[in-house]
C-alpha positions in Angstrom: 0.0 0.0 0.0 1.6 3.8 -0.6 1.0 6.4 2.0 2.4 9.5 2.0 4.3 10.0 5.6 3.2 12.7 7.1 6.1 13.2 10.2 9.3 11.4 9.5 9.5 8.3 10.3 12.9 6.7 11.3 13.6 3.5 9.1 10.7 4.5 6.8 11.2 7.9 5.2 10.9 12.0 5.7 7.6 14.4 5.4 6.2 13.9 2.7 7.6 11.0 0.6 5.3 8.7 -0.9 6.3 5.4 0.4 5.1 1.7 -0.3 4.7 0.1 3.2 2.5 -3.2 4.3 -0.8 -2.9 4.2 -1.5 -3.4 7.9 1.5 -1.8 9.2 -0.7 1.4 7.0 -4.0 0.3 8.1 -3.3 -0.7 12.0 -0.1 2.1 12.8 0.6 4.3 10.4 -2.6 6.2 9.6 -4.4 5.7 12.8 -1.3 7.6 14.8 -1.3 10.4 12.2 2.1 9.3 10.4 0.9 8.7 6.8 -2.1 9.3 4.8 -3.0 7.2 2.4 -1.2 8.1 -1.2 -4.7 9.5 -3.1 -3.8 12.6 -6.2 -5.8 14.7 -3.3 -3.2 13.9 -0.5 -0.7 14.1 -2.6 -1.2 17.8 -4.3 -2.0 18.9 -0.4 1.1 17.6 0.7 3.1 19.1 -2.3 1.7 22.2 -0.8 2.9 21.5 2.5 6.0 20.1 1.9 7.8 23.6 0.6 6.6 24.9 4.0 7.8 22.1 6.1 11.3 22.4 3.9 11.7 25.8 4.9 11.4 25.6 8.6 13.4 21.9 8.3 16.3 24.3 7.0 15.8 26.7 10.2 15.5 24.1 12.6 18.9 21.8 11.0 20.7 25.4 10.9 20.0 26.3 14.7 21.2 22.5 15.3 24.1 23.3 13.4 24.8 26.0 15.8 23.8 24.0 19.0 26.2 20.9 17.6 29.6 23.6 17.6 29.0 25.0 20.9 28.9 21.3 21.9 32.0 20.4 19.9 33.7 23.4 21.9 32.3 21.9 25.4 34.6 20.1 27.6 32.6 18.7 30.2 33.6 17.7 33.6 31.6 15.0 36.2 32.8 13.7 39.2 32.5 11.0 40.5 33.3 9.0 43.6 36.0 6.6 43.9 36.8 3.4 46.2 40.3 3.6 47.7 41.0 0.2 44.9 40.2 3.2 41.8 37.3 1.5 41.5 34.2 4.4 40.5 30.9 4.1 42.3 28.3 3.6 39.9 28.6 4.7 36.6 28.4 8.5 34.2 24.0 8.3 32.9 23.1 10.5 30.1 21.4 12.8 32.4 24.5 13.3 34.0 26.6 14.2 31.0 22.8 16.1 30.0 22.8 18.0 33.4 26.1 19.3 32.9 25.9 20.5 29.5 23.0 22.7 30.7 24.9 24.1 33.1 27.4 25.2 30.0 24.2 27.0 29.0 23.3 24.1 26.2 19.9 22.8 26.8 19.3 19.1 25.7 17.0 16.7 26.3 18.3 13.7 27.9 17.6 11.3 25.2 19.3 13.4 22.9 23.0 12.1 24.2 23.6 8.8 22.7 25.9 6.4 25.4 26.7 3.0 23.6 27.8 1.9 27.0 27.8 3.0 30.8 31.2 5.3 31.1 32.7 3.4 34.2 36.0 4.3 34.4 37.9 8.0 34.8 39.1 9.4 31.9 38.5 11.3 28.6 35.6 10.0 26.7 34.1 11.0 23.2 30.4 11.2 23.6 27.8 11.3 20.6 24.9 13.9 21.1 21.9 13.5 18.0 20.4 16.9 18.1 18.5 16.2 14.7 18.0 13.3 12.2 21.0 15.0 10.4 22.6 16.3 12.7 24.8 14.9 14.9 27.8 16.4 17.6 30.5 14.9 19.7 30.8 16.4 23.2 34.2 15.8 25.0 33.4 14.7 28.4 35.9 14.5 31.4 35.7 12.2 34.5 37.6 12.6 37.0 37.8 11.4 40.7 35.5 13.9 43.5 38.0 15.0 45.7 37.6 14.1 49.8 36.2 16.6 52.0 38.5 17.0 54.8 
């Protein structure tokens, strides 16, 4: 069945491409959440209308990314963390964390937004990917080092 997709849909396709899915995954997902509309020459001159709209504030939006992704790629970021006298860190750096403290750097993100293939347990230097957009993508530089003993 074609539909044309009316949000972007990861794996599928952007606004407004005419797509050829499953039948069901249409009937029973697709249209009834508002993501596609069935591909009729009435949905498709609408959306034609749409699309240069949608294009133009798409350009905006990857633009202010753009912007967000370099102040990002300036960032050095710093957590502490406690240690066990064996070097051993206490639980482990979340995205929240590593979130949290690129808001305090005056970046906003949502938390889902930084990407953590793995739990960073150990103190060092670690390369962290942040997915601000579907093409747009920045690397924050993130520091963990040992919270020094109150005395």
């Amino acid at each position: 069945m074609k539909v044309i997709l009316r949000e972007s849909v990861e794996k599928l396709g952007r606004r407004g491409e005419v797509v050829a899915v499953a039948g069901g995954y249409a009937r029973n997902y697709l249209i009834p959440q508002g993501f596609a509309a069935a591909a009729t020459k009435e949905n498709i001159r609408r959306v034609e209308s749409e699309k240069k709209a949608y294009l133009a504030r798409e350009a905006k939006r990857i633009e202010e990314c753009q912007e967000i992704a370099a102040a990002i790629e300036k960032s050095q970021v710093s957590i502490t963390m406690k240690v066990g006298p064996d070097g051993q860190m206490f639980g482990s750096v979340t995205a929240r964390m590593i979130a949290d403290a690129l808001a305090e750097d005056g970046i906003k993100l949502e938390t889902k937004m930084v990407r953590l293939d793995d739990p960073i347990k150990d103190l060092g230097v670690f390369p962290v990917r942040v997915h601000l957009h579907p093409e747009v993508d920045a690397t924050a530089k993130v520091w963990v080092v040992e919270e020094k003993a109150r005395e």
